[in-house]
MIROZA-730200 format. One line per field, with one value per residue (C-alpha): x, y, z; residue number from 1. Coordinates in Angstrom, 1 decimal, always signed. Layout:
N
X	X	...
Y	Y	...
Z	Z	...
n	NUM	...
//
This chain:
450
X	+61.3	+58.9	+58.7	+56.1	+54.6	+55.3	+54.2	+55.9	+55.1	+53.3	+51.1	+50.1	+49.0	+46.7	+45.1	+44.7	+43.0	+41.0	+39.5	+39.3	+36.3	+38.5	+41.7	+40.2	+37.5	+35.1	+34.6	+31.8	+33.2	+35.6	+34.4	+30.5	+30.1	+32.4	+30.2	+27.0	+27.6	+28.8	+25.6	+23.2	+25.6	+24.5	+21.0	+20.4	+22.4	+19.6	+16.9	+18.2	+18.6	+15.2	+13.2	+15.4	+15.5	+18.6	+16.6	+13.1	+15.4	+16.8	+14.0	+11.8	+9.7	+11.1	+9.9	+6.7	+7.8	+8.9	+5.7	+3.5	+6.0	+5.7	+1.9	+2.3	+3.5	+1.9	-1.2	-1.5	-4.0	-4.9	-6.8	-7.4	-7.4	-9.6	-9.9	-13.4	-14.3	-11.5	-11.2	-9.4	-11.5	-10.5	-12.0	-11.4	-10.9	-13.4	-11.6	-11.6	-9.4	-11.0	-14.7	-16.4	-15.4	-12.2	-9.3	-6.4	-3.1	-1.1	-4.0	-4.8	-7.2	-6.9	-10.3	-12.1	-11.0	-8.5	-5.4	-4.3	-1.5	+0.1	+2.7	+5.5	+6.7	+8.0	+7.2	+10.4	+8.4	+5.2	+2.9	+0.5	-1.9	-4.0	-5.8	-3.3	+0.2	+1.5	+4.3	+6.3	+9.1	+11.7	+14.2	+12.8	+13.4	+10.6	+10.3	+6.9	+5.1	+2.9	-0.6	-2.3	-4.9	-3.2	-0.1	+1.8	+5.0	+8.5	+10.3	+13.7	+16.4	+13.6	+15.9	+15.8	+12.9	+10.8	+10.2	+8.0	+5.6	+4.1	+1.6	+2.0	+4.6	+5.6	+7.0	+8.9	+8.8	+10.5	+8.8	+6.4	+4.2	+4.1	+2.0	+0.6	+0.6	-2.2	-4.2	-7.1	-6.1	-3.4	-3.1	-1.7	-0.5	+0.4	+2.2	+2.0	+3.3	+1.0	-2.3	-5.1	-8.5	-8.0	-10.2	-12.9	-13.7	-14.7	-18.3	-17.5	-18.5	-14.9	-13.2	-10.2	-10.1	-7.1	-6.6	-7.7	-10.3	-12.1	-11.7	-12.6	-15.8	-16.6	-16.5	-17.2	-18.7	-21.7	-23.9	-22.8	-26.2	-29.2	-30.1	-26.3	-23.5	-20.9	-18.6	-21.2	-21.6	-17.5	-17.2	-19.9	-18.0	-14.9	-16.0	-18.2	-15.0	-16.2	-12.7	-11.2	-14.3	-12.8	-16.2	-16.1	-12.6	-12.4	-15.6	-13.4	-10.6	-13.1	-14.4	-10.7	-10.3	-13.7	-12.9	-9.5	-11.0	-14.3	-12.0	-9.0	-11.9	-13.8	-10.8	-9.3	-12.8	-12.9	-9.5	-9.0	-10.9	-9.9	-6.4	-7.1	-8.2	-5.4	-3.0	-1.6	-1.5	-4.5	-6.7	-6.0	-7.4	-4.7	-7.4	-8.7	-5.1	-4.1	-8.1	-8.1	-4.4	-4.9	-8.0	-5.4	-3.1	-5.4	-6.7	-3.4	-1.8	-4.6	-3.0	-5.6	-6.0	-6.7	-9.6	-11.0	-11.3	-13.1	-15.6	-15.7	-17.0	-19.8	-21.0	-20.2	-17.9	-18.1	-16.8	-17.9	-15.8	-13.0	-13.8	-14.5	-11.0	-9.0	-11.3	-10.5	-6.9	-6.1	-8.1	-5.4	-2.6	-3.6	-4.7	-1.5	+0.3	-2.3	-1.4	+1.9	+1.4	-0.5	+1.7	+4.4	+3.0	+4.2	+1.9	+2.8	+0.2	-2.5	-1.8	-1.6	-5.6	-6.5	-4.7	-7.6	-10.3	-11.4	-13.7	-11.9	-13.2	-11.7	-8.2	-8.2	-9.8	-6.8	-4.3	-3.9	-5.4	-3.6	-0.3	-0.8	-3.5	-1.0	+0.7	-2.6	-3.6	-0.2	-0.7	-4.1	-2.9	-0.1	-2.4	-4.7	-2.0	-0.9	-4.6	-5.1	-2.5	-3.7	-7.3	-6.1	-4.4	-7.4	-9.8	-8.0	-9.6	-13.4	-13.7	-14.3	-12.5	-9.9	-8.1	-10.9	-10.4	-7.0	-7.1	-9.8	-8.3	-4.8	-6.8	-7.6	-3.9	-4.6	-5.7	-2.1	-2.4	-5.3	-3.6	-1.1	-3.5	-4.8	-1.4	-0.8	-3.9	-3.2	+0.8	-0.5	-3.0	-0.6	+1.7	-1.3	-2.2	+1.3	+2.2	-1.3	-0.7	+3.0	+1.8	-0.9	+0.9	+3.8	+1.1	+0.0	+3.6	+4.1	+6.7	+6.9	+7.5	+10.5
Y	-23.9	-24.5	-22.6	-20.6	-22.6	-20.4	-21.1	-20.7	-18.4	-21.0	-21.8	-18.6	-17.8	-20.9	-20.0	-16.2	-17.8	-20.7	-18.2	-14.5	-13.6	-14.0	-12.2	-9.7	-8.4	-5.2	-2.2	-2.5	-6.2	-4.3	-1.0	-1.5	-2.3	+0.6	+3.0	+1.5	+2.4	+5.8	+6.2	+4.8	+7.5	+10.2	+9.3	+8.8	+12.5	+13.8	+12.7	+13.8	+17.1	+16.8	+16.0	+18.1	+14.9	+16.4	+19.8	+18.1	+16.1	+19.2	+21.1	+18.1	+18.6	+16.0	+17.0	+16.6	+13.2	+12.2	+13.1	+11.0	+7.9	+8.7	+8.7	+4.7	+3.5	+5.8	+8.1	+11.8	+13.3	+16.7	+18.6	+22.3	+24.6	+27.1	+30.5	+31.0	+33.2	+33.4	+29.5	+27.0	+24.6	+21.6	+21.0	+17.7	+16.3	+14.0	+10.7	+11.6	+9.2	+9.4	+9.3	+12.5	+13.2	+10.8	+11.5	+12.1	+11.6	+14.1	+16.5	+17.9	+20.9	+22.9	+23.3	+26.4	+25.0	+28.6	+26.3	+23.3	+21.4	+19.4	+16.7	+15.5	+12.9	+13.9	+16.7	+18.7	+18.9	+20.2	+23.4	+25.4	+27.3	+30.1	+32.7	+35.1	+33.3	+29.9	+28.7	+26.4	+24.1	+22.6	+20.2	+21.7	+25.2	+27.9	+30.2	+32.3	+33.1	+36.0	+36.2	+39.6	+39.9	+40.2	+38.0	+35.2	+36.5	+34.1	+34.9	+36.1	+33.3	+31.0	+28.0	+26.0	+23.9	+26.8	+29.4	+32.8	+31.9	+35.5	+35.8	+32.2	+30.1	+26.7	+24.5	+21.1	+18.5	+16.1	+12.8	+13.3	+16.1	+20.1	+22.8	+25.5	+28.8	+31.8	+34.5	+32.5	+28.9	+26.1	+23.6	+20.5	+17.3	+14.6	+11.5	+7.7	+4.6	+2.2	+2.6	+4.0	+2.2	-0.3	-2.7	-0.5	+2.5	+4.9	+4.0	+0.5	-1.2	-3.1	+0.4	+0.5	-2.4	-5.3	-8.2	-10.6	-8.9	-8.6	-12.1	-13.3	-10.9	-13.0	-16.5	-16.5	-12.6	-11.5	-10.1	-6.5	-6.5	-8.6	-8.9	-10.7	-12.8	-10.7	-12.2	-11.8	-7.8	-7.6	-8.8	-6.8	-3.4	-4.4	-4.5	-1.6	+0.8	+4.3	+5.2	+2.3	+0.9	-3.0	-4.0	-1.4	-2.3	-5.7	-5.6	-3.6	-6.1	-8.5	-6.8	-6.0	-9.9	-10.6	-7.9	-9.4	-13.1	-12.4	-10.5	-12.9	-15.7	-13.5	-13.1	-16.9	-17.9	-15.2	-15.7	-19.2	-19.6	-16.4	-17.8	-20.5	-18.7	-16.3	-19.6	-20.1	-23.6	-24.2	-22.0	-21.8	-18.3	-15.3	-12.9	-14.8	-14.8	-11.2	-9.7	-11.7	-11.0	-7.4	-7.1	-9.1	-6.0	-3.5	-4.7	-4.9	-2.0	+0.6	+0.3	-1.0	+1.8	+3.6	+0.8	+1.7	+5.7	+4.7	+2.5	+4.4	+7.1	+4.7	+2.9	+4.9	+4.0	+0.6	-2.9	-3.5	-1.1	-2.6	-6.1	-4.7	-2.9	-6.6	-8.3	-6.3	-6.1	-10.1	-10.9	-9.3	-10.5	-14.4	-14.3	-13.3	-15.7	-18.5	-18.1	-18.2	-21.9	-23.5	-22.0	-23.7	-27.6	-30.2	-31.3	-35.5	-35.8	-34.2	-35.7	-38.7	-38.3	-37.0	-40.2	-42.2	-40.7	-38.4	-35.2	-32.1	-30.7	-34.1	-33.8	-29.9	-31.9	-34.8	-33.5	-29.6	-29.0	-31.8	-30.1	-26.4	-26.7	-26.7	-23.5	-22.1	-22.5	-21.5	-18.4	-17.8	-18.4	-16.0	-13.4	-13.5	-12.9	-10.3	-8.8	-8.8	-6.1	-4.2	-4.3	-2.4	+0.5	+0.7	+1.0	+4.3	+5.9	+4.7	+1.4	+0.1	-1.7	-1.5	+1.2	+3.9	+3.3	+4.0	+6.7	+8.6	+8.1	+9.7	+12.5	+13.4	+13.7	+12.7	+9.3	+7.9	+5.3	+3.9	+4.1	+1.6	-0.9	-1.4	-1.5	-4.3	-6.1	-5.8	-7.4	-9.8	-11.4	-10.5	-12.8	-15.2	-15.7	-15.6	-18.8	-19.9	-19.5	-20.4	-23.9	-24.5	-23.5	-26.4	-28.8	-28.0	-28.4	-31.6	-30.4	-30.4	-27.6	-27.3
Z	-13.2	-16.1	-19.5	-20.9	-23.5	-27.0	-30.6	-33.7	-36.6	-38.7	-35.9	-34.9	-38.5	-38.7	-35.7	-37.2	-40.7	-38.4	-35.9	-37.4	-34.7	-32.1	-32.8	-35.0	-32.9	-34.3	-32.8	-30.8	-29.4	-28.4	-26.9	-26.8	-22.8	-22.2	-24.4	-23.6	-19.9	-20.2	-22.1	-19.6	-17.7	-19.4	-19.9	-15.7	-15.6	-18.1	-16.1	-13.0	-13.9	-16.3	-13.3	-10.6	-9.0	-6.2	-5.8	-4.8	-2.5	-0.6	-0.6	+0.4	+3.4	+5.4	+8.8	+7.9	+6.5	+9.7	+11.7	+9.0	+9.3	+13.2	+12.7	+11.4	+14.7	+17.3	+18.2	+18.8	+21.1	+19.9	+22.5	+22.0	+25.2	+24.1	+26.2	+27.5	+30.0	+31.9	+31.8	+30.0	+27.7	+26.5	+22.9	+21.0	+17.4	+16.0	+17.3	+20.6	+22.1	+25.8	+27.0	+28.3	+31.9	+31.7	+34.3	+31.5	+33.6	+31.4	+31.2	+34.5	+35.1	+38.7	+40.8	+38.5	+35.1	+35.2	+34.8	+32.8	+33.1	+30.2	+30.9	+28.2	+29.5	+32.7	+35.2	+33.8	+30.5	+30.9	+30.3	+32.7	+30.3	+31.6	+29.2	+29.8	+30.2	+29.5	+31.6	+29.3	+31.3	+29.6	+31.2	+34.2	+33.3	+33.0	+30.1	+30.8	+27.2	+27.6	+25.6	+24.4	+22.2	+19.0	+19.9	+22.2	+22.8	+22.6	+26.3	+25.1	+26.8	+24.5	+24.2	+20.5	+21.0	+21.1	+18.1	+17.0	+14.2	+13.7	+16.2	+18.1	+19.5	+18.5	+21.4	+20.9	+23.1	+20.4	+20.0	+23.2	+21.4	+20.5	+20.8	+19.2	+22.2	+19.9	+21.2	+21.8	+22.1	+22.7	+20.2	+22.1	+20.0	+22.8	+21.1	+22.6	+21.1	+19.8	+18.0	+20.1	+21.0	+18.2	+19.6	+21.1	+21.2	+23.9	+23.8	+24.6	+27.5	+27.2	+26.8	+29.3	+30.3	+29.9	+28.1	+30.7	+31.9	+28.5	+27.8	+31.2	+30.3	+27.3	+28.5	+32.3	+33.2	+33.8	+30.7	+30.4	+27.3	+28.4	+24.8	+23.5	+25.1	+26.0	+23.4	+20.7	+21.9	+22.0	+18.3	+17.1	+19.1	+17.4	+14.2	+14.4	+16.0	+15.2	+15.4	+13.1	+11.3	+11.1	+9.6	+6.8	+6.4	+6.1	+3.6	+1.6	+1.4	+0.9	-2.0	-3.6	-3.5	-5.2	-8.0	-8.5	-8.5	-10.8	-13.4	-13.8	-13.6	-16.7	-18.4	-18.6	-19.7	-23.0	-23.8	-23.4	-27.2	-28.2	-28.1	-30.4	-32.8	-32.7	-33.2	-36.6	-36.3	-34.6	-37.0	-40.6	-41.2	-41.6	-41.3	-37.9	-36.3	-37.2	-36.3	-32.4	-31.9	-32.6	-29.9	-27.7	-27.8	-28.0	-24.7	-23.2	-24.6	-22.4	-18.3	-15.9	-14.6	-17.9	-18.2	-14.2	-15.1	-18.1	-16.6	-13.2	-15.4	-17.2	-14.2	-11.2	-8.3	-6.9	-7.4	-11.5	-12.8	-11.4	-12.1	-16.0	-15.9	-14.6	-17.1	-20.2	-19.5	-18.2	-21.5	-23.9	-21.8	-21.3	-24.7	-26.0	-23.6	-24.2	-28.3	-27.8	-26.0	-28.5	-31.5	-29.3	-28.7	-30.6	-33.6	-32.8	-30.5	-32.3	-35.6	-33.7	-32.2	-35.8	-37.2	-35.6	-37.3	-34.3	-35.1	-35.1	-31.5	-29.8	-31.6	-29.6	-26.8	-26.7	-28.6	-27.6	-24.1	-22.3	-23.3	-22.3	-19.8	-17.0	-18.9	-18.5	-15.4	-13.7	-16.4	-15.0	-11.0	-11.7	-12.5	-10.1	-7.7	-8.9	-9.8	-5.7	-6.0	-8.4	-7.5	-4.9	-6.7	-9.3	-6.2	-5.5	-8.7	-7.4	-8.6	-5.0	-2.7	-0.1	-2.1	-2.4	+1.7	+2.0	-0.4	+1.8	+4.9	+3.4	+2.0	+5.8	+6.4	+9.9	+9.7	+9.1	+11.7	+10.0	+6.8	+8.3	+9.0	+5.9	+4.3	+6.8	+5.9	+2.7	+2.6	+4.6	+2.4	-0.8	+0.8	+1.8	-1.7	-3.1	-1.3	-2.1	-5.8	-6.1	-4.3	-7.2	-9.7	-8.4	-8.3	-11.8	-12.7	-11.2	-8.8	-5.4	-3.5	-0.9
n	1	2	3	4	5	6	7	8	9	10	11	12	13	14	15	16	17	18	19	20	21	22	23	24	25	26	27	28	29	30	31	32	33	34	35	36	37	38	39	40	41	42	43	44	45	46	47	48	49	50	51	52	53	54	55	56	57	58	59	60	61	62	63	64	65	66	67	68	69	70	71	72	73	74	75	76	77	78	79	80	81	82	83	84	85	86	87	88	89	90	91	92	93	94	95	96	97	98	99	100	101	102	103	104	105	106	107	108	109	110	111	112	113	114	115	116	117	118	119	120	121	122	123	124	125	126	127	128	129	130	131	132	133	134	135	136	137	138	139	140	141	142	143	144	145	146	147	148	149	150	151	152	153	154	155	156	157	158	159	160	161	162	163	164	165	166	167	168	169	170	171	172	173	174	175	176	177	178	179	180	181	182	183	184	185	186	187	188	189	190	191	192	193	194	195	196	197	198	199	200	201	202	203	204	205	206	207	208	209	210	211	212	213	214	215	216	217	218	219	220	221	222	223	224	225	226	227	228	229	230	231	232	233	234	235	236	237	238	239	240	241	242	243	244	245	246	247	248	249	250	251	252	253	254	255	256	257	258	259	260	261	262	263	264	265	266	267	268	269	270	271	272	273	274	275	276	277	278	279	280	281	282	283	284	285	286	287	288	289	290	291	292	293	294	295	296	297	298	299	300	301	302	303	304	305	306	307	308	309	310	311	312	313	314	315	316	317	318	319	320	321	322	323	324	325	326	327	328	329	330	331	332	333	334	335	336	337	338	339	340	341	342	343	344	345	346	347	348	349	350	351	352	353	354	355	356	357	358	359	360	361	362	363	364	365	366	367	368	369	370	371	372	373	374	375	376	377	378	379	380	381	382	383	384	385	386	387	388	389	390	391	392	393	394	395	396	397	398	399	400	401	402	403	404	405	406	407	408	409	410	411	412	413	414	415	416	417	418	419	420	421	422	423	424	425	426	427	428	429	430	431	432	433	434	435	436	437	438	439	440	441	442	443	444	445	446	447	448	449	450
//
């Protein structure tokens, strides 16, 4: 069995004189990670409770949550059954999802429009609505509300999916739909998967009809407009889609990518010789360094979206005050990074062109640029990548773009489907143009990418 190794007396006070860091350790060797995470502690229980973080949680409204994130991946069609003379009239929203006249499987009237029967799902969930009483059947089971004037009256064996809300009745039918029972009207929200008429709409001559049957249509059927081909007349239905507007949307995106490309392109090309003049070893001017690296933070330090209220205010909405606010801030940022390069290079090379008698523009030209132009064109690629982002957010405050879309269509609080889209389009073509810029920027490099 082997020994522990020991040392004797004289050794161990060598090692205490050679090495007094390690055996005599300070305070804050020794306690500083333990204090400095009780007080990141602290400071995350301060701004809990400072921003009632746990309240807004439990008093959140989460059902509502849940119908908007339901509204990403499905439809709602919201009919309203108004009460007309004696009959039952079917109102709809603006984006109707059915033609006039259309024979709506879950929405059946009986011969004198006196009756209407709602389906949810299956027969066992379904409402017959007349102006006076609406016959609500749940797993099969009828619970008869009654309709006054002043009030719908809750039946009193109501089960749970059903409540009083003053003078109407709310009915769940879970994720198949609700309605709304009042004095004067039912309020019907009927729930399908998937993203209604996002190809065409219901004026459409390809409206209803499947896959195969609108592509045989384009290629091989006969001209449904004498004036286009069929596939011309299907792509210019899709794209304008009353109901989606694909054309106006993907002009939008379009322009988000122009505002992010024209103002990272503006800003590499003013703060490329900005930046050499806010090197120290590059210009021998205190006063020039200290002046141009001051605008660089000064640019930098006001938010992007500081810079798009400010010019959305001088020129109006639209694209150029988000090209100015990409432009103004990617100039103080690549101008900063850009002087850090070229303090950075080594001064061999360039005394090494200046050694050879060369003016002083070709010694920058042969002896600077070769050695941070790939720093500054992967500095440049980065930001445009991430600009496409941006230019996105900054179009929410007017300055154009896909962004001043999506923020409209949230603002209608029931255009959440559409409000999916875009976000689609627009991780899609981040992630288009972050491969697309991570594969320059290896080129530039010199490596290859694996």
């Amino acid at each position: 069995m082997s020994s522990v190794p020991t040392i004797n007396a004289a050794e161990r006070e060598r090692l205490l004189s050679a090495y007094p860091d390690v055996f005599h350790r300070s305070f804050m060797q020794r306690w500083g990670l333990l204090l400095i995470s009780a007080a990141v502690f602290v400071y995350l229980a301060f701004c809990f409770a400072f921003f009632n973080v746990i309240p807004t949680f439990v008093n959140g409204n989460w059902d509502r949550a849940a119908i908007y994130v339901q509204d990403w991946y499905s439809w709602r069609a919201q009919p309203r059954l108004r009460f007309q003379n004696d009959q039952v009239v079917p109102q709809w929203t603006s984006r109707r999802q059915y033609p006039e006249g259309a024979d709506i499987n879950w929405l059946k009237p009986n011969a004198d429009s006196s009756r209407y029967t709602v389906t949810f799902g299956s027969a066992g969930n379904r409402m017959e609505v007349t102006p006076s009483r609406v016959d609500v059947y749940i797993d099969g089971k009828l619970y008869p509300v009654t309709i006054t004037r002043d009030r719908a009256s809750l039946p009193s064996d109501a089960p749970a999916q059903m409540e009083q809300d003053d003078n109407k009745v709310n009915v769940y039918y879970g994720f198949a739909g609700q309605a709304e029972i009042r004095t004067n009207q039912v309020y019907v929200q009927r729930r399908f998967l998937g993203w209604a008429n996002f190809f065409f709409d219901t004026h459409s001559p390809f409206w209803g009809r499947s896959l195969p049957e609108v592509v045989g249509l384009m290629f091989s059927g006969e001209r449904l407009d004498p004036n286009q081909s069929n596939a011309s007349l299907a792509l210019d239905n899709f794209l304008n889609n009353a109901s989606w507007q694909h054309g106006d949307i993907l002009s939008k995106l379009m322009q988000t990518l122009v505002m992010a490309f024209v103002g990272t392109l503006f800003g590499t090309l003013v703060a490329f010789p900005l930046a050499f003049i806010a090197a120290r070893n590059i210009t021998r001017s205190r006063a020039a360094n200290w002046g141009t690296k001051r605008l660089f933070d000064f640019l930098r330090s006001i938010d992007m979206l500081i810079w798009a209220l400010f010019f959305t205010r001088a020129f109006g909405p639209g694209p150029l005050p988000g090209i100015a606010a990409i432009f103004f801030t990617d100039t103080g940022a690549l101008g900063k990074v850009y002087a850090e390069a070229l303090e950075n290079i080594d001064d061999k090379q360039r005394e090494g062109v200046r050694s050879v008698g060369a003016a002083p523009v070709a010694v920058q030209r042969y002896g600077v640029i070769p050695q941070v132009l790939p720093v500054f064109i992967s500095q440049s690629l980065y930001f445009w990548e991430s600009n496409t982002r941006s230019a996105t957010v900054i179009g929410a405050v007017g300055a154009g773009g896909i962004g001043l879309k999506l923020l409209e269509s949230m603002k209608t609080n029931s255009d959440w489907d559409k409000v999916a889209y875009m976000v689609l389009l627009i991780l899609l073509v981040v992630f288009a143009f972050d491969n697309l810029s991570n594969a320059l920027r290896s080129r530039v490099m010199g490596k290859k990418g694996h």
